[in-house]
TORKOL-4160 file (C-alpha; in steps of 0.2 Angstrom, whole numbers, padded with zeros to 4 digits, m for minus):
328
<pt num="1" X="m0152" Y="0216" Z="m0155"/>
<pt num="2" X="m0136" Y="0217" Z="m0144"/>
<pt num="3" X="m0126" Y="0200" Z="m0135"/>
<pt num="4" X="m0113" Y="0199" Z="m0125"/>
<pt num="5" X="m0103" Y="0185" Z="m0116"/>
<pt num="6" X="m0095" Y="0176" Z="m0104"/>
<pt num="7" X="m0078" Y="0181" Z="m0099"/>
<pt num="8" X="m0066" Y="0165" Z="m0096"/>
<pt num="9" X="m0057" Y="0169" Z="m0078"/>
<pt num="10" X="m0049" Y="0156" Z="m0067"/>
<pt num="11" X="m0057" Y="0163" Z="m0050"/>
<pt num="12" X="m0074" Y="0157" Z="m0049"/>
<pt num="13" X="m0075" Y="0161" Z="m0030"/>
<pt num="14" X="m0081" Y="0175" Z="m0021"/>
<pt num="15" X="m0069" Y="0189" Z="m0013"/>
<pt num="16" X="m0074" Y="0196" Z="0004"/>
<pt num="17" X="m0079" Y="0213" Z="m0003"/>
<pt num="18" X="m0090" Y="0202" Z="m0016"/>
<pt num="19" X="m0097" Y="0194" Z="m0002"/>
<pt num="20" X="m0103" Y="0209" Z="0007"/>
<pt num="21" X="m0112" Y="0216" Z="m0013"/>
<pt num="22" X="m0120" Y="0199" Z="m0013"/>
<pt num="23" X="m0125" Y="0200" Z="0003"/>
<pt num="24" X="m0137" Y="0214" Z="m0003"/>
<pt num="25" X="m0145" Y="0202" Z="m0011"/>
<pt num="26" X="m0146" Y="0184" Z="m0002"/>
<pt num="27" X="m0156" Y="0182" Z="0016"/>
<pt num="28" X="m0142" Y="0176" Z="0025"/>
<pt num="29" X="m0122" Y="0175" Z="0024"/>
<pt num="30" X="m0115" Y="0165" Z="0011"/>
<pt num="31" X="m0098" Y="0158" Z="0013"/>
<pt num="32" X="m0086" Y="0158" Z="m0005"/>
<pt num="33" X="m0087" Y="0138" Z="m0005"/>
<pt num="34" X="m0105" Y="0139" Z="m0007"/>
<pt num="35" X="m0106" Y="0152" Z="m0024"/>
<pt num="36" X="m0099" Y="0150" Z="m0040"/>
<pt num="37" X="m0095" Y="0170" Z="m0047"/>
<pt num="38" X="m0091" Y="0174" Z="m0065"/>
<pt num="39" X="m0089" Y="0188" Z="m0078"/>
<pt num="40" X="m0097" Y="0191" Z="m0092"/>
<pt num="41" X="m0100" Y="0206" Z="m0105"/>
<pt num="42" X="m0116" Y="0212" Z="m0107"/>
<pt num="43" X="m0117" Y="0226" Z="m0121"/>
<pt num="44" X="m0103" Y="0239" Z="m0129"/>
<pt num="45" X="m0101" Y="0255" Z="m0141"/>
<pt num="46" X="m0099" Y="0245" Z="m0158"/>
<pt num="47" X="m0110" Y="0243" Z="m0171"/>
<pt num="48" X="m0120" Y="0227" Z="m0169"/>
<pt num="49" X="m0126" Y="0216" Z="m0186"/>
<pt num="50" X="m0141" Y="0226" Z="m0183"/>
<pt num="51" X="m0131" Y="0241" Z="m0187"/>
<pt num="52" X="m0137" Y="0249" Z="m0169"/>
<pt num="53" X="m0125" Y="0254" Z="m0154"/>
<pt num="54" X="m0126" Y="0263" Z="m0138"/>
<pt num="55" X="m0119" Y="0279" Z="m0132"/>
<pt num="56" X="m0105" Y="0277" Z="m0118"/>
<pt num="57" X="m0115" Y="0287" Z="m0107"/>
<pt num="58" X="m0128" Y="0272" Z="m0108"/>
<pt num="59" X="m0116" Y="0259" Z="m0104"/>
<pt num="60" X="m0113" Y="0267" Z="m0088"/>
<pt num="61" X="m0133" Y="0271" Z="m0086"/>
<pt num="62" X="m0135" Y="0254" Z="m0090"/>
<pt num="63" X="m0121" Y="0246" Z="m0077"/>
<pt num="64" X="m0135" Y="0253" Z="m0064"/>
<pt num="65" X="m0148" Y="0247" Z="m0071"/>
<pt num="66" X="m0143" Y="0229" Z="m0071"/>
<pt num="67" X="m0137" Y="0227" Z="m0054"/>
<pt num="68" X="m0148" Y="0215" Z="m0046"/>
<pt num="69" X="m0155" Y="0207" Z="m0064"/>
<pt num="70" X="m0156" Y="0190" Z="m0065"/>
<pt num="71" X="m0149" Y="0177" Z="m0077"/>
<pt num="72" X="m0162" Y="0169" Z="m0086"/>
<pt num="73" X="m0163" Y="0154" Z="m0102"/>
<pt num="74" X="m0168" Y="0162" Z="m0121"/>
<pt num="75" X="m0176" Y="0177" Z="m0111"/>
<pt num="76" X="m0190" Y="0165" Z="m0105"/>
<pt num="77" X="m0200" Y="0175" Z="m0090"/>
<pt num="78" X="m0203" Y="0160" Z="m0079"/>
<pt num="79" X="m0197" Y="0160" Z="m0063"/>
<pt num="80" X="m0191" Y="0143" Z="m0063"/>
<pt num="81" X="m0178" Y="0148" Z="m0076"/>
<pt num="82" X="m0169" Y="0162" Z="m0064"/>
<pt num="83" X="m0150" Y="0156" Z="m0066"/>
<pt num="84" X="m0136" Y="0168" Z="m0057"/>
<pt num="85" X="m0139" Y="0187" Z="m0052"/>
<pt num="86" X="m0128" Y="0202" Z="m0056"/>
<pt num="87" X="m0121" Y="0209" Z="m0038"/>
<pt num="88" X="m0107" Y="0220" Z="m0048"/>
<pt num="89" X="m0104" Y="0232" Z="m0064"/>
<pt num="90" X="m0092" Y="0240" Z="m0073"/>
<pt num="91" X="m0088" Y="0250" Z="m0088"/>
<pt num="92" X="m0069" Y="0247" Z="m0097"/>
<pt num="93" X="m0063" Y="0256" Z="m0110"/>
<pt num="94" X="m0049" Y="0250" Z="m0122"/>
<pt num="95" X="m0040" Y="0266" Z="m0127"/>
<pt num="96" X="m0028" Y="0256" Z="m0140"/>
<pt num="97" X="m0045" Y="0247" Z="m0148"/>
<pt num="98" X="m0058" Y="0262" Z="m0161"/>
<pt num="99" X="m0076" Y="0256" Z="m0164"/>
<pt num="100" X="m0082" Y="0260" Z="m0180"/>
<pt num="101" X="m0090" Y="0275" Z="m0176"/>
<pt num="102" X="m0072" Y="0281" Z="m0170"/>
<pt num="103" X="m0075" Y="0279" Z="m0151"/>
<pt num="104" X="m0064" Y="0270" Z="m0141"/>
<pt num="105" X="m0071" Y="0253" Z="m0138"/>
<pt num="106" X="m0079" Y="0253" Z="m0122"/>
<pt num="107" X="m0089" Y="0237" Z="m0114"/>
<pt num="108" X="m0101" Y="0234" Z="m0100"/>
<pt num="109" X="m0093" Y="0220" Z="m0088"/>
<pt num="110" X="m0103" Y="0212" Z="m0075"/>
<pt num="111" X="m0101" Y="0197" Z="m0062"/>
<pt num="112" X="m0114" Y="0187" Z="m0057"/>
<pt num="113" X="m0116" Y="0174" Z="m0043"/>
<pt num="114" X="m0127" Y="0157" Z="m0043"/>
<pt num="115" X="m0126" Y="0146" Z="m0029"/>
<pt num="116" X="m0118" Y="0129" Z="m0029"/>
<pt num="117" X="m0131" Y="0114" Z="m0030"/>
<pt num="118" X="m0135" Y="0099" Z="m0037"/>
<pt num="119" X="m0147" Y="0107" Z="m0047"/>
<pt num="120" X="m0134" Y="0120" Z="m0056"/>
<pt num="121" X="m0119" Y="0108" Z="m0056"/>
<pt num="122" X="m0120" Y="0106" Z="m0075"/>
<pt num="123" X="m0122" Y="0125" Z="m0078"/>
<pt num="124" X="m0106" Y="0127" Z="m0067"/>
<pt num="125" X="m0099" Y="0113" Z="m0081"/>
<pt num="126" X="m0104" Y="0122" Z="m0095"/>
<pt num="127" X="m0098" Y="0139" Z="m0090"/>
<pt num="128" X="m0081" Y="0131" Z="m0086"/>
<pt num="129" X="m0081" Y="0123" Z="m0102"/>
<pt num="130" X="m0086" Y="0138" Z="m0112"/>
<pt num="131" X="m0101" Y="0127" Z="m0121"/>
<pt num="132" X="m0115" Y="0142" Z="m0110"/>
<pt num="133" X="m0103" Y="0159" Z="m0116"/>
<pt num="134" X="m0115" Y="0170" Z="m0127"/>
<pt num="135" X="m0130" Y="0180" Z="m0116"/>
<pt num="136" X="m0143" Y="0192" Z="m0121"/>
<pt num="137" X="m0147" Y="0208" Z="m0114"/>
<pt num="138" X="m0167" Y="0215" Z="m0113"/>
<pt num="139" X="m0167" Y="0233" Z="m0108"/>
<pt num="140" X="m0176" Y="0251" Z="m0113"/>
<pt num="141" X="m0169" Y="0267" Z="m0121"/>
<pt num="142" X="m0176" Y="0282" Z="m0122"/>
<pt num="143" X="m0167" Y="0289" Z="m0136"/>
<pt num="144" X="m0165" Y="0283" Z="m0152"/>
<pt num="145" X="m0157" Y="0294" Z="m0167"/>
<pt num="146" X="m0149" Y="0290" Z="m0184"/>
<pt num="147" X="m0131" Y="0292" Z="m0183"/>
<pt num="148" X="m0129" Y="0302" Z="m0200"/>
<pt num="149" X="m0143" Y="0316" Z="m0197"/>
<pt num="150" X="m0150" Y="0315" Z="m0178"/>
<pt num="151" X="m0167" Y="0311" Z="m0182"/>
<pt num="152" X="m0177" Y="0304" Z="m0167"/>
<pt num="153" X="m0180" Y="0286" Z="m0174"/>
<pt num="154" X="m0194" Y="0281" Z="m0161"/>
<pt num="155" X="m0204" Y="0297" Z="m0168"/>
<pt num="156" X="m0201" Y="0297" Z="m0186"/>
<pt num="157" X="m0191" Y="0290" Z="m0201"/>
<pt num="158" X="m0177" Y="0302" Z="m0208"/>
<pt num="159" X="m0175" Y="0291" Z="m0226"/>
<pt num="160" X="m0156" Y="0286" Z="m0222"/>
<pt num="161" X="m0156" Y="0268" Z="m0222"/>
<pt num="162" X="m0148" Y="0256" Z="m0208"/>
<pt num="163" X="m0132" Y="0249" Z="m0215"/>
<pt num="164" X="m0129" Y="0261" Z="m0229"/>
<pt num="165" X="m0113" Y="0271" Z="m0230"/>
<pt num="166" X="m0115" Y="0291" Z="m0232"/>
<pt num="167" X="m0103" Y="0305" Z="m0237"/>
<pt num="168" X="m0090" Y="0309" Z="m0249"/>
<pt num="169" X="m0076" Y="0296" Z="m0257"/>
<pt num="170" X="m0064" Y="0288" Z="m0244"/>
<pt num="171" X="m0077" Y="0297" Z="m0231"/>
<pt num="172" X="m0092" Y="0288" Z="m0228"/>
<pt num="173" X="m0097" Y="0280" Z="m0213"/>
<pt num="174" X="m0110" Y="0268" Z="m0211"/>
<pt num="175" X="m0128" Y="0274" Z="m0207"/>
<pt num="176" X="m0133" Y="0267" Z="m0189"/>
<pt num="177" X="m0146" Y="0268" Z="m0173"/>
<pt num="178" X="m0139" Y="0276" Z="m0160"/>
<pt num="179" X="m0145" Y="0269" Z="m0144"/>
<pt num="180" X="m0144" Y="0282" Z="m0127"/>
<pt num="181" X="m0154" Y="0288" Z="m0112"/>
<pt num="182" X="m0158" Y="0270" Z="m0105"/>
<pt num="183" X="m0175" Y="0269" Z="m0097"/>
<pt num="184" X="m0175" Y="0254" Z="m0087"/>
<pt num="185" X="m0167" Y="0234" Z="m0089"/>
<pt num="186" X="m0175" Y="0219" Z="m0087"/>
<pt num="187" X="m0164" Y="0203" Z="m0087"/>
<pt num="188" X="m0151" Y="0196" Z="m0098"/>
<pt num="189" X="m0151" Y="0180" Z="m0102"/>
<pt num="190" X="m0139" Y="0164" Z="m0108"/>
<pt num="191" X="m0144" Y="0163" Z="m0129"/>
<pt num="192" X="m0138" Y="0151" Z="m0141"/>
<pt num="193" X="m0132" Y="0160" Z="m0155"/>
<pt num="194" X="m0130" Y="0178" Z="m0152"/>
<pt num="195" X="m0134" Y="0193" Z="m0165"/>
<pt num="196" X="m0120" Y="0206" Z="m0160"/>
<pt num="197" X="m0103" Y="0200" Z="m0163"/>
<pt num="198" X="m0096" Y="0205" Z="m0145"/>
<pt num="199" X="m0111" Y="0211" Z="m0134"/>
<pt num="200" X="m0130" Y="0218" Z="m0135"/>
<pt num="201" X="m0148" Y="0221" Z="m0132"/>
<pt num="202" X="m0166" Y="0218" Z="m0135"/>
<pt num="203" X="m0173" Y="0234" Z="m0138"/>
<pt num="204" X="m0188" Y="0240" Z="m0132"/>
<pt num="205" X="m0196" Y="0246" Z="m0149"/>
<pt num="206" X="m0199" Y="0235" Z="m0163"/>
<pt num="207" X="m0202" Y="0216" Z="m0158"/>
<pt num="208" X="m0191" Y="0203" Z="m0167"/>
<pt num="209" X="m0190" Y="0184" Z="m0168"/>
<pt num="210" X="m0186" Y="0184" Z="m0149"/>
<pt num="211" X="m0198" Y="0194" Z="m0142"/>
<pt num="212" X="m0213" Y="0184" Z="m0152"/>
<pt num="213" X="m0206" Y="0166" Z="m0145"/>
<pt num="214" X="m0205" Y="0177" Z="m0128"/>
<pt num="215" X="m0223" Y="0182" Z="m0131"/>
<pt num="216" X="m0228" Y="0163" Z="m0132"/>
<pt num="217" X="m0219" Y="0158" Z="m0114"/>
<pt num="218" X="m0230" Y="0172" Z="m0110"/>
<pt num="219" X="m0245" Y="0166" Z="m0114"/>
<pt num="220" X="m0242" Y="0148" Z="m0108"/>
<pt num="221" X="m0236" Y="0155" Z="m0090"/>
<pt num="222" X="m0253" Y="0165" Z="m0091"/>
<pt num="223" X="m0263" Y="0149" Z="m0096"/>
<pt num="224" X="m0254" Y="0139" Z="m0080"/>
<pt num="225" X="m0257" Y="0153" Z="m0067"/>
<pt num="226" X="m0239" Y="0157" Z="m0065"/>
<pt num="227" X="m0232" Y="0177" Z="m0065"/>
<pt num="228" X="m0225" Y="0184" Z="m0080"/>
<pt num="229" X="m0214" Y="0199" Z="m0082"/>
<pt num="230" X="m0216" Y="0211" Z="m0096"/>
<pt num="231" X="m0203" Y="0219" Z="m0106"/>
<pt num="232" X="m0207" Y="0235" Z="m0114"/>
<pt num="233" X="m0207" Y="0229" Z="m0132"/>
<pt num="234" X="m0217" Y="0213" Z="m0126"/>
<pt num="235" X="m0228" Y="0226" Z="m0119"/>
<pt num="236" X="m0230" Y="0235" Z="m0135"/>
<pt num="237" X="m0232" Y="0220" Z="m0145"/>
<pt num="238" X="m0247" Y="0214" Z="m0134"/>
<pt num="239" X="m0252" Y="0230" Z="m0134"/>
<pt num="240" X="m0254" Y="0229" Z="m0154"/>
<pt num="241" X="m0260" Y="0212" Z="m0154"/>
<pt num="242" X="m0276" Y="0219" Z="m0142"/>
<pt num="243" X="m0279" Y="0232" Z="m0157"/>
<pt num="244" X="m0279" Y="0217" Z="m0171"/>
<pt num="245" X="m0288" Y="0207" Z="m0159"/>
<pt num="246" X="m0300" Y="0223" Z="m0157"/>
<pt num="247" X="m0301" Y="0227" Z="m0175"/>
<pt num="248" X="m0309" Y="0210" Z="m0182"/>
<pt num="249" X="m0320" Y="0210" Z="m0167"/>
<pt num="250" X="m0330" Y="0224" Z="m0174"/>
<pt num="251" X="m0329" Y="0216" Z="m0191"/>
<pt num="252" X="m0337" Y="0200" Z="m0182"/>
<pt num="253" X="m0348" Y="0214" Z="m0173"/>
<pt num="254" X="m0355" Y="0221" Z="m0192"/>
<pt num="255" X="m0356" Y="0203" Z="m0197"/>
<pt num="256" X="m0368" Y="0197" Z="m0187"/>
<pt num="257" X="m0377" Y="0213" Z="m0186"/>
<pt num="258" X="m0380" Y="0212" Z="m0203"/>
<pt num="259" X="m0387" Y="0192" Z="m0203"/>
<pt num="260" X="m0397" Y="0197" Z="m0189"/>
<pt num="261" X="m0405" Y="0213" Z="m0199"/>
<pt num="262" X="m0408" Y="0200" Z="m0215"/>
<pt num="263" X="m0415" Y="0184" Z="m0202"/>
<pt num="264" X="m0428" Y="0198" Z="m0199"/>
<pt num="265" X="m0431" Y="0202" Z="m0215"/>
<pt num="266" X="m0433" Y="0186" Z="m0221"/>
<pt num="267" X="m0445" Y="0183" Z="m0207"/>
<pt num="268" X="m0456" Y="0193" Z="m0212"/>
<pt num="269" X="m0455" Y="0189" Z="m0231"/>
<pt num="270" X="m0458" Y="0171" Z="m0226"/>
<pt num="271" X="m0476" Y="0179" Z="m0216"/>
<pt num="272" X="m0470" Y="0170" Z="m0199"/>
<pt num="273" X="m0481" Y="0181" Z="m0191"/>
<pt num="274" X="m0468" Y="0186" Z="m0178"/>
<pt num="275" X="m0466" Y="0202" Z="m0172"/>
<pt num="276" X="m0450" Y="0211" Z="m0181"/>
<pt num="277" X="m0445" Y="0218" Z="m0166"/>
<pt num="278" X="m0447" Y="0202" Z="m0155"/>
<pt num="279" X="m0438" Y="0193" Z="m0171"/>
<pt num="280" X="m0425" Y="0204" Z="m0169"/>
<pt num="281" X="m0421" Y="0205" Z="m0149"/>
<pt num="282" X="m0421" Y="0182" Z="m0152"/>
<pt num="283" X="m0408" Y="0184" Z="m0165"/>
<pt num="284" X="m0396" Y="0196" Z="m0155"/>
<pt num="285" X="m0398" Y="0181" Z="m0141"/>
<pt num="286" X="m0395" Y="0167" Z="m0154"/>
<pt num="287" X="m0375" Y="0160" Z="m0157"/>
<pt num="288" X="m0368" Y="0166" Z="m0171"/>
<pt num="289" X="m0369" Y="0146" Z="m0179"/>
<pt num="290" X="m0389" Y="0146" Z="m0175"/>
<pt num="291" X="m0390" Y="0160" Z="m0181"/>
<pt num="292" X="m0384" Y="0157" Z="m0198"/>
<pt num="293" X="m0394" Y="0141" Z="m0198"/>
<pt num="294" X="m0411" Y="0151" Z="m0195"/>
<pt num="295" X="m0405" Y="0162" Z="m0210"/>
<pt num="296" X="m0402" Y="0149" Z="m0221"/>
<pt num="297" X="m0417" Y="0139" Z="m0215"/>
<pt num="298" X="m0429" Y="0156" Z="m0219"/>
<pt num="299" X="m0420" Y="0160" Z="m0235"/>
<pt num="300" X="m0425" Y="0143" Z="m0243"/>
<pt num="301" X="m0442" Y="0148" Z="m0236"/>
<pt num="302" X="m0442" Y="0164" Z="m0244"/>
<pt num="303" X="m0439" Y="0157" Z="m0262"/>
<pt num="304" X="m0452" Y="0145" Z="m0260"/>
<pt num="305" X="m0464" Y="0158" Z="m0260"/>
<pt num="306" X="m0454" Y="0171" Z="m0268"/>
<pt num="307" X="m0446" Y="0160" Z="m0282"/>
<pt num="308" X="m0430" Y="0171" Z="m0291"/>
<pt num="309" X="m0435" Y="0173" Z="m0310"/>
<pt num="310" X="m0435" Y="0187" Z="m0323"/>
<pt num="311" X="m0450" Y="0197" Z="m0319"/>
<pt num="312" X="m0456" Y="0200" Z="m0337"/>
<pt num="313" X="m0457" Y="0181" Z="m0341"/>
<pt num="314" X="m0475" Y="0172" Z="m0343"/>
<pt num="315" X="m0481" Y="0163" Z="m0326"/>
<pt num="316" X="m0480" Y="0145" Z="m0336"/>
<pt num="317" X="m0460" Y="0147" Z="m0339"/>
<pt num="318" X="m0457" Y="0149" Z="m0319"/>
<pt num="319" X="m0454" Y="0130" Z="m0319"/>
<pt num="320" X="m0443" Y="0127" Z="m0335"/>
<pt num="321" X="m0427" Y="0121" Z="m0331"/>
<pt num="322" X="m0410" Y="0130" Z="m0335"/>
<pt num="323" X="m0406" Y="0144" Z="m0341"/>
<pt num="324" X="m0418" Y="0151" Z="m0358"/>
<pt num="325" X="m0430" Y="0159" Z="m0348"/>
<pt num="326" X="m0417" Y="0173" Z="m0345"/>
<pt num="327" X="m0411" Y="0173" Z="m0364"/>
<pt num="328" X="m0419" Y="0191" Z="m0373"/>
């Protein structure tokens, strides 16, 4: 996972030609007194504590991608926690500063506008303060690949292991993902304690603590009637929560057949005089807790007149107590 942050900048007011790019955006003129404007890194080319980094192609794919994103709170997908909206984006590259991989460091720079209210007065605080600075990034990539022998890591695992350095003395470089070919971005969002030490990303595969405390806000917006927005791991992670979720409702499904099969059974041990079939089409009707009621219920029935003993014993040692009758 990738963070970025805010970058600190004295002009918090918008410029005419940053008036006309938020214009693309608002339903009517804006004047600069009335928005607050800031900087803030989203993601760059250096290896991340997840040991993952993006391609410089990506960073620029990606500086499209998130025009017009909004700023949300710990990548929570309700509405009501929209903050600011990126109007402009820019890739820098630092030509005196070498990633670990040997690129020149390069970053993905965006501003981002939010009006000026009551209501965000204490985010405008907090941003001038520094105390709202780290933010979080969710996008898609299409390509994944190991860094040491290109393997495609969304299809198949090569065996070289993330974090790991490879090659001769005094020439190893550390094994990592290499992220490219973004496939869409979703929103980035104000975090408290970021996982990349300068900038990053959710990824789209593999779901991490973030994305399952996402899936909750997901399920609680779904529970109150409000619209949610899926990120593609969430997506995935729903996805395999619906084959779990499949998978022990057929073992429920066997389960029951199988008391069904022996309520009928025991029915006709027990000489009801009920039909097996019309036995059987009740208890496919019956709750499952009834249903195990009736079995219990016709299963004391059976060993009334079925009692469980040795069948080589004398008739007079079926009512002896404990356990001699089944000694050889």
């Amino acid at each position: 996972m990738r963070e970025g942050y805010v970058i600190k900048s004295a002009q918090s007011a918008a410029s005419p030609e940053e008036l006309r790019q938020i214009g693309r955006y608002t339903r009517r003129e804006f004047s600069p007194e009335e928005l607050y404007v800031f900087s803030v890194v989203l993601c760059d080319n250096e290896i991340d504590r997840d040991f993952e980094r993006f391609t410089i192609p990506a960073l620029h794919r990606l500086g499209e991608l998130f025009l017009g994103k909004t700023g949300l709170f710990d990548h929570s997908m309700k509405s009501g926690d929209q903050t600011a909206r990126i109007f402009s984006t820019h890739v820098e590259t630092d030509p005196q500063k070498t990633t670990q991989a040997g690129e020149p460091y390069t970053r993905l720079v965006a501003r981002a506008y939010l009006p000026k209210s009551e209501k965000n007065a204490d985010l405008i605080l907090e941003l001038e303060s520094g105390i709202k600075k780290e933010v979080s990034v969710g996008c898609a990539v299409g390509k994944s690949t190991c860094s040491v022998c290109g393997a495609d890591k969304i299809k198949q695992a090569c065996g070289h292991v993330k974090g790991r350095g490879y090659g001769g003395a005094g020439q190893k470089k550390i094994c990592c993902t290499v992220l490219d070919e973004p496939a869409d971005a979703y929103e980035w969002s104000f975090v408290a304690v970021p996982a990349q030490r300068a900038a990053g990303v959710i990824k789209a595969f593999g779901p991490k603590k973030e994305e399952k405390e996402a899936m909750e806000e997901i399920r609680k917006s779904l529970h109150a009637g409000e619209p949610v927005m899926l990120t593609a791991a969430q997506a995935e992670e729903l996805e395999k929560q619906l084959e779990r979720l499949e998978a022990l409702a057929e073992s429920g499904r066997q389960y029951r057949e199988s008391v069904c099969k022996n309520v009928v059974r025991l029915c006709a041990l027990g000489k009801a005089g009920i039909p097996a079939e019309v036995m059987g089409r009740a208890a496919q009707s019956m709750p499952l807790e009834d249903l195990l009621a009736l079995e219990k219920a016709l299963n004391q029935q059976a060993e009334g007149i079925l009692p469980l003993c040795p069948q080589l014993i004398p008739e007079h040692s079926v009512a002896d107590s404990g356990n001699d009758v089944f000694r050889i």
